[in-house]
C-alpha positions as CSV (number, residue, x, y, z in Angstrom):
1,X,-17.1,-19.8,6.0
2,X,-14.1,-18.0,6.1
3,X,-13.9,-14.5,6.7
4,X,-10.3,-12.5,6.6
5,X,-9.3,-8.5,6.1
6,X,-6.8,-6.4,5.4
7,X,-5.8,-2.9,6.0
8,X,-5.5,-0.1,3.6
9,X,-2.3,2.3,3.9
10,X,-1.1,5.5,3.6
11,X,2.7,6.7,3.1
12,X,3.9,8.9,5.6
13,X,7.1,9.9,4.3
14,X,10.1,8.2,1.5
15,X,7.4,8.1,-1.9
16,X,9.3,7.5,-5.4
17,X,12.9,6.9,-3.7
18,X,11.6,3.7,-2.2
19,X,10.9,2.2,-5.7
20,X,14.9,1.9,-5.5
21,X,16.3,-1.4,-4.0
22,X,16.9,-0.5,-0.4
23,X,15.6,2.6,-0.4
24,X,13.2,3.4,2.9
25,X,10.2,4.8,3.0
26,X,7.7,4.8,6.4
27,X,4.1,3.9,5.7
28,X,0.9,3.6,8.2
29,X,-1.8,1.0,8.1
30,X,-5.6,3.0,8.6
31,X,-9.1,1.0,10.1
32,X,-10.3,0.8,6.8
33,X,-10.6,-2.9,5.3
34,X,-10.8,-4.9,2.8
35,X,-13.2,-7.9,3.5
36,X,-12.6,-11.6,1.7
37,X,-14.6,-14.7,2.8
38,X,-14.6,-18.2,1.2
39,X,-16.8,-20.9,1.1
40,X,-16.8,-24.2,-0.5
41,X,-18.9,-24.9,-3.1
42,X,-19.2,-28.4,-5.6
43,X,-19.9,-27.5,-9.1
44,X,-18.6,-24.0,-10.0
45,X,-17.0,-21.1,-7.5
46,X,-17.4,-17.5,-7.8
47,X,-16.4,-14.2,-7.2
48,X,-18.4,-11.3,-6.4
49,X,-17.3,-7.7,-5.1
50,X,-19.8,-5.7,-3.9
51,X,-18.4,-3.0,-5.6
52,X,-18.3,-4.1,-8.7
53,X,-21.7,-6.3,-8.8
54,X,-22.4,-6.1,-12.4
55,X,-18.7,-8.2,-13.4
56,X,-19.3,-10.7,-10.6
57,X,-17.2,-14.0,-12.3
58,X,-18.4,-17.6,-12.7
59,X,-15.8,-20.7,-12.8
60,X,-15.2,-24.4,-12.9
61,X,-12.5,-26.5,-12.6
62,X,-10.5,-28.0,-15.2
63,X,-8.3,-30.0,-13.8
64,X,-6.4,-27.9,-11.4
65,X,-6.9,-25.1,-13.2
66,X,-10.1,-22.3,-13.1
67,X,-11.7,-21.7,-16.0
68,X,-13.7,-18.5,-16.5
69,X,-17.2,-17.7,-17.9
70,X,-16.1,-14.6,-18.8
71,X,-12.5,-12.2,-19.3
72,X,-13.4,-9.0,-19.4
73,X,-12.7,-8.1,-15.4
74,X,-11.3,-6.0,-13.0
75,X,-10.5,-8.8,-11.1
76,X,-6.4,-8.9,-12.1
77,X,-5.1,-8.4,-8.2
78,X,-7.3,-10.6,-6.8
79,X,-7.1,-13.3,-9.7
80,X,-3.5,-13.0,-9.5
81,X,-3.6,-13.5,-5.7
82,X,-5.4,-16.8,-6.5
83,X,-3.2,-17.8,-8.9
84,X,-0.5,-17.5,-6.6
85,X,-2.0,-18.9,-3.3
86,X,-2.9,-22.6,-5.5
87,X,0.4,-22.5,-6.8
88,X,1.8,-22.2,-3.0
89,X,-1.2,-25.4,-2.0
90,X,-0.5,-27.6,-4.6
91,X,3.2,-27.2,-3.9
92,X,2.6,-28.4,-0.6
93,X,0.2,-31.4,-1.8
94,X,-3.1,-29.5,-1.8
95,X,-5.9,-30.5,-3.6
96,X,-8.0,-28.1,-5.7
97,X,-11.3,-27.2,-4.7
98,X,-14.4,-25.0,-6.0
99,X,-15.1,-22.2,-3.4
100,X,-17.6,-18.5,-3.6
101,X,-15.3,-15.7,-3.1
102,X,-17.0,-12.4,-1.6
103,X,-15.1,-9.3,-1.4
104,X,-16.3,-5.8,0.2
105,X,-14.4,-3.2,0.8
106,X,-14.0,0.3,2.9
107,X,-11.2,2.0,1.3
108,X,-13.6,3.8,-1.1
109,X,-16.5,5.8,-0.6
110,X,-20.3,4.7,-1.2
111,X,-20.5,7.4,-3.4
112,X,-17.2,5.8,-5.6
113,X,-15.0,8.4,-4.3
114,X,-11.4,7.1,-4.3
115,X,-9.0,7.8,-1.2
116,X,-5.9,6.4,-2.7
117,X,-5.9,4.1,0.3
118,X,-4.1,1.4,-1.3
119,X,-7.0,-1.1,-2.5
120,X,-5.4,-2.9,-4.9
121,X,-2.7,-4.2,-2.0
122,X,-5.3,-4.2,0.6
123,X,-7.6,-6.9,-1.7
124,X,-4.3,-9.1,-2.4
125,X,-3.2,-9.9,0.8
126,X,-7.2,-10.5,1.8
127,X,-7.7,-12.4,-1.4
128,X,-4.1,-14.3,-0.2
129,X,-4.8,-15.1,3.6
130,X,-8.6,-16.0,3.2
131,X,-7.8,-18.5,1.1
132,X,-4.6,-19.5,3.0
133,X,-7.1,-20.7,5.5
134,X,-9.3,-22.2,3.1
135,X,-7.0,-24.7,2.1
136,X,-5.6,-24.9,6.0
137,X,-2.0,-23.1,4.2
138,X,0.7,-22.1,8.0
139,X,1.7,-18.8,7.1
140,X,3.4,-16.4,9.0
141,X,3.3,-12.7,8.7
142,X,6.4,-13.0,6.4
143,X,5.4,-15.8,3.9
144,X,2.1,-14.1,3.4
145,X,3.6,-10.9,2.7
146,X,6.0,-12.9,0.3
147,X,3.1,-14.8,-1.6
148,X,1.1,-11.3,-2.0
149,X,3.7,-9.1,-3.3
150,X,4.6,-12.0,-5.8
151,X,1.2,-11.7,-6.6
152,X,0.5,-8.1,-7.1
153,X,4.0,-6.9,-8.6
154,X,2.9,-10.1,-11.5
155,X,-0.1,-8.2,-12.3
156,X,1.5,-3.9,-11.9
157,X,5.0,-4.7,-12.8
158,X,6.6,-1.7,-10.9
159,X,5.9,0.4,-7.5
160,X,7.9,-1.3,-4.0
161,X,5.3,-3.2,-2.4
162,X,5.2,-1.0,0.4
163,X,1.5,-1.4,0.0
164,X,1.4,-4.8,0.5
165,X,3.8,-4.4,3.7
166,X,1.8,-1.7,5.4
167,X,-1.6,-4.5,5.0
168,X,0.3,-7.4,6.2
169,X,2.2,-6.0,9.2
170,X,0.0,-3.1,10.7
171,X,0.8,-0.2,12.5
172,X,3.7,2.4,11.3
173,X,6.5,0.4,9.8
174,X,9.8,1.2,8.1
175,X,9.7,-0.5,4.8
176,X,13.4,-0.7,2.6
177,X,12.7,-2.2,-1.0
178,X,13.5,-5.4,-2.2
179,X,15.2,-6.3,-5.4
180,X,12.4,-7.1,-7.6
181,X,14.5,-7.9,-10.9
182,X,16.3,-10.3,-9.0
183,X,12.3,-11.5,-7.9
184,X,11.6,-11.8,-11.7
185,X,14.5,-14.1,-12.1
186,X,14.0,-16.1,-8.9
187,X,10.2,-16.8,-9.9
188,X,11.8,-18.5,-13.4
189,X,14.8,-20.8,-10.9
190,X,13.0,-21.9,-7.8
191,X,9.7,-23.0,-6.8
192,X,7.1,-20.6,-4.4
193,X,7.9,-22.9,-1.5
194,X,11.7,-22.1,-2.0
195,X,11.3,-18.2,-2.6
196,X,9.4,-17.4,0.6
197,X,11.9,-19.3,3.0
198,X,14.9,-17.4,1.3
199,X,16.0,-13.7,2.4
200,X,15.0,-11.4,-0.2
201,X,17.8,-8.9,-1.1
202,X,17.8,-5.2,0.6
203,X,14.3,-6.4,2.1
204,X,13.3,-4.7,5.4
205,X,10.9,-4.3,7.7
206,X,10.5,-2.6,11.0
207,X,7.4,-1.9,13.0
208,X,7.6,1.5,14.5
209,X,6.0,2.9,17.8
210,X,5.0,6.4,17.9
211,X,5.4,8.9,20.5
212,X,2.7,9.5,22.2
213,X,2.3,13.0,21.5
214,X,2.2,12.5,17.9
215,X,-1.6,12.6,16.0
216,X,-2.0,12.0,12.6
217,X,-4.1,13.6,10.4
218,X,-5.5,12.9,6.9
219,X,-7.4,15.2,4.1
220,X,-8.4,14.4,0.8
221,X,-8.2,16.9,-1.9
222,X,-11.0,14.8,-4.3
223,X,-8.4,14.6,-7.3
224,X,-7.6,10.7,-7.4
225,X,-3.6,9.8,-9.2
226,X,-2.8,7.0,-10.8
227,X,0.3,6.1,-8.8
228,X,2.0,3.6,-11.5
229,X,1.8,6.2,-14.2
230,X,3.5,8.7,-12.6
231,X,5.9,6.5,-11.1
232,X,6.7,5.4,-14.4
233,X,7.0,9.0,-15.4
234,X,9.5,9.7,-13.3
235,X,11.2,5.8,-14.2
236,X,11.4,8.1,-17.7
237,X,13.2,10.9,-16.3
238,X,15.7,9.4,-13.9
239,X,18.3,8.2,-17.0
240,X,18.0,11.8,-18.4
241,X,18.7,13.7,-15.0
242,X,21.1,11.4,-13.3
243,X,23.2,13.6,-11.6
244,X,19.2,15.3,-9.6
245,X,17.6,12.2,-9.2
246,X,20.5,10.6,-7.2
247,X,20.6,13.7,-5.2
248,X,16.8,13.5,-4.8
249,X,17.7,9.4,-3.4
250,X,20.4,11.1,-1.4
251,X,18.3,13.5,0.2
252,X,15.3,11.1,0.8
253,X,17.0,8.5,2.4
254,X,18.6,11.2,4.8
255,X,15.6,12.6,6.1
256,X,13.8,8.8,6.1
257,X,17.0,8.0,8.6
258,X,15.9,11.3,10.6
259,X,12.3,10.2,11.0
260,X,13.1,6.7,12.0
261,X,15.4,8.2,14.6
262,X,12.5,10.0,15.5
263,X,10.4,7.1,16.4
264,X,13.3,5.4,18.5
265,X,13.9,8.2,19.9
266,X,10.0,8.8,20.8
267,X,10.9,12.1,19.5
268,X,7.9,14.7,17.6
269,X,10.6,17.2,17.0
270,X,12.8,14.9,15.0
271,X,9.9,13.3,12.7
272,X,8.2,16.5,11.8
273,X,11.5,17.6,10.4
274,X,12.3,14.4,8.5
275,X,9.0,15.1,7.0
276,X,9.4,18.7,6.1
277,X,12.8,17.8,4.6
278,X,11.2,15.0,2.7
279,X,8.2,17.3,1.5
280,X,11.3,19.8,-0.1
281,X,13.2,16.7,-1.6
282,X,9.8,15.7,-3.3
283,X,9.3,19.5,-4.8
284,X,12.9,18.8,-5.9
285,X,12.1,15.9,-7.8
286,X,8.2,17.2,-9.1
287,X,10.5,20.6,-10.9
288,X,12.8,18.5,-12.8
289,X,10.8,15.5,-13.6
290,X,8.4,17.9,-14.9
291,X,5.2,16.6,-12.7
292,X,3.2,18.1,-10.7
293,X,3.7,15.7,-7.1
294,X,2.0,18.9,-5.1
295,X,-1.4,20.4,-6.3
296,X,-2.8,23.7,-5.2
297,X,-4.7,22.2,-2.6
298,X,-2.6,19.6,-1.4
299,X,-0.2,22.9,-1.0
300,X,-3.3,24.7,1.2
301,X,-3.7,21.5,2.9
302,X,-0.4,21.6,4.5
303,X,-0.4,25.5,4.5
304,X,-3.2,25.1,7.3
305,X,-1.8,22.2,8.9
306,X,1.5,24.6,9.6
307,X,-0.4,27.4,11.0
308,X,-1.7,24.8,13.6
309,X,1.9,23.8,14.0
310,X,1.6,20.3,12.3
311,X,4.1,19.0,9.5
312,X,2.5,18.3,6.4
313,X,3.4,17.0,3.1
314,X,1.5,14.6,0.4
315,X,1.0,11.0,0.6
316,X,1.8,8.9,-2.1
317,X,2.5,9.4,-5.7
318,X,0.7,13.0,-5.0
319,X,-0.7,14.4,-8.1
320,X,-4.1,15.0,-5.7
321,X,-5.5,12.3,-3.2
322,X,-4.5,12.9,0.2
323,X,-2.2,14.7,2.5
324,X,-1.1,13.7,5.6
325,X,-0.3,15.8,8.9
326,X,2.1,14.9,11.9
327,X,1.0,17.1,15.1
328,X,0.9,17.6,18.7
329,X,-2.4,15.9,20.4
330,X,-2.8,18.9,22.4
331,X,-3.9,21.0,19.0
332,X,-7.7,20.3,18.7
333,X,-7.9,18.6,14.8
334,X,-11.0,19.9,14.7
335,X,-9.9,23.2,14.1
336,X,-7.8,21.8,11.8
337,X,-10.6,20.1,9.8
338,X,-12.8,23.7,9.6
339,X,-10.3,25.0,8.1
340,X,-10.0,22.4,5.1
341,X,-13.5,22.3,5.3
342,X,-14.2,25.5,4.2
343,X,-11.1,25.1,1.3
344,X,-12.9,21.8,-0.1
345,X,-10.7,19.5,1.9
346,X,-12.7,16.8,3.0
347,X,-11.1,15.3,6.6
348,X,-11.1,11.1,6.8
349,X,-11.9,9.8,9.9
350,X,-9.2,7.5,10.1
351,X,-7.2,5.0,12.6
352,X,-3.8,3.9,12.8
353,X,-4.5,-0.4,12.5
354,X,-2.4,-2.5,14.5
355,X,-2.7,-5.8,13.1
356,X,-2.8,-8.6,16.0
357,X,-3.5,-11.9,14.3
């Protein structure tokens, strides 16, 4: 048996700017995981989540294809991640087998709360690398991440694939977006083999090293977003106030620069202000695109993260889930998390992930 994970994420700084084409953003992978192991099996092949045990799906093959007992899923990001993976196997001479596919993940509570950890990346590059090894695929960090962000932006259709990045790589990275129309039009020209050996346009990505004085901090606010929908809300707003949302790009990819200089320079100072600026661009872009990016308590989430002397600012699309706190490792986060205790904050125990294999 197989058995792979992946990471989930949260974004530290550079949200809704870094859906533009080389636009940055900085994003941290946290020691919670999706699971994904893979066996082989002879007459049918399944897959079964333990969080979603009553839609577990049954298959066969037809040919090279998998045919399903059943439609009505909500399997898309992992199906998709299939999808893509056998396309990649059988372009390199593969032959299709039946296999039980078990997923299990950390990134939401038992009790079905949602963290806005970044799931639905997290289960497509597991999904992607278990069964990379299944069918014995050579992948490097770079191909896989190609191969899973194919297969996620096929099934959401928008957002920058930080996501994906931040489960692939580890760690804190810099992450610039990729053109993803000219992705749309590359998938219809060349085959997956081809794609993931060529440079992808504006794409980068740096792994960062934090100073050593710098602790990170996470609360959640118990108000889960749907990050596509207000990303597209803003996608909406962006053609009617040009002239503020390419000041809002402006002024995010200003203070993304600061905060990158921050971490070469091993420099606290430096990234807490890159994140306060970024929090103020962000309130710039919530008043005129009419959202609300910042909730009440994501606003007294931060407000006691300051009086600590931490940075603060949302993570994300916003809209609730979590916020996320820079400070000093000589402030005790306890005292941090009674405060946000007693406001309904509830503090994750969360890990910066370093991924080594």
């Amino acid at each position: 048996m197989i058995e792979v994970k992946a990471p989930g994420k949260l974004y530290l700084a550079g949200e809704y700017a870094v859906v533009e084409t080389g636009y940055p953003a900085i994003l941290v992978a946290l020691n919670q995981f999706v699971r994904v192991s893979v066996e082989a099996s002879k007459d049918y092949g399944s897959i079964i989540s333990r969080q979603y045990q009553e839609d577990s799906l049954y298959w066969r093959r037809q040919g090279n294809q998998m045919v399903f007992d059943n439609r009505d899923n909500p399997f898309h990001y992992i199906l998709s991640g299939i999808k893509i993976t056998e396309e990649y196997a059988r372009l390199l001479g593969k032959e299709m087998l039946c296999y039980h596919l078990k997923i299990d993940s950390d990134l939401d509570s038992p009790d079905g709360k949602k963290y806005g950890l970044g799931s639905s990346a997290a289960v497509t590059v597991a999904t992607v690398k278990a069964l990379c090894a299944f069918y014995e695929l050579p992948v490097s960090k770079d191909q896989l991440f190609k191969l899973a962000a194919i297969a996620h932006f096929e099934v959401q259709g928008n957002g920058s694939l930080g996501d994906i990045a931040a489960s692939v790589y580890g760690g804190f990275l810099a992450y610039h977006s990729f053109d993803r129309t000219w992705l749309t039009l590359a998938r219809k020209k060349y085959s997956l083999t081809e794609i993931i050996e060529l440079a992808w346009p504006q794409l980068q990505i740096e792994l960062l090293e934090p100073p050593e004085n710098l602790s990170l901090l996470i609360g959640w606010t118990g108000s889960p977003a749907s990050t596509s929908h207000l990303v597209d809300a803003v996608g909406l707003k962006k053609a009617e106030k040009q002239r503020l949302y390419t000041s809002f790009l402006t002024q995010s990819k200003q203070c993304l620069e600061l905060i990158i200089q921050g971490f070469h320079e091993n420099s606290l100072t430096l990234i807490q202000d890159g994140l306060q600026q970024n929090r103020h661009a962000l309130a710039d872009l919530a008043g005129f695109s009419k959202l609300e990016i910042e909730t009440p308590k994501l606003s007294r989430l931060i407000q006691i993260a300051e009086s600590f002397g931490g940075v603060a600012k949302s993570s994300g699309a916003g809209g609730g889930d979590c916020g996320i706190v820079v400070l000093n490792k000589q402030i005790p986060s306890q005292q941090v998390y009674t405060k946000w205790l007693a406001e309904g904050i509830e503090p994750l125990d969360l890990q910066v992930h370093n991924v080594t294999e």
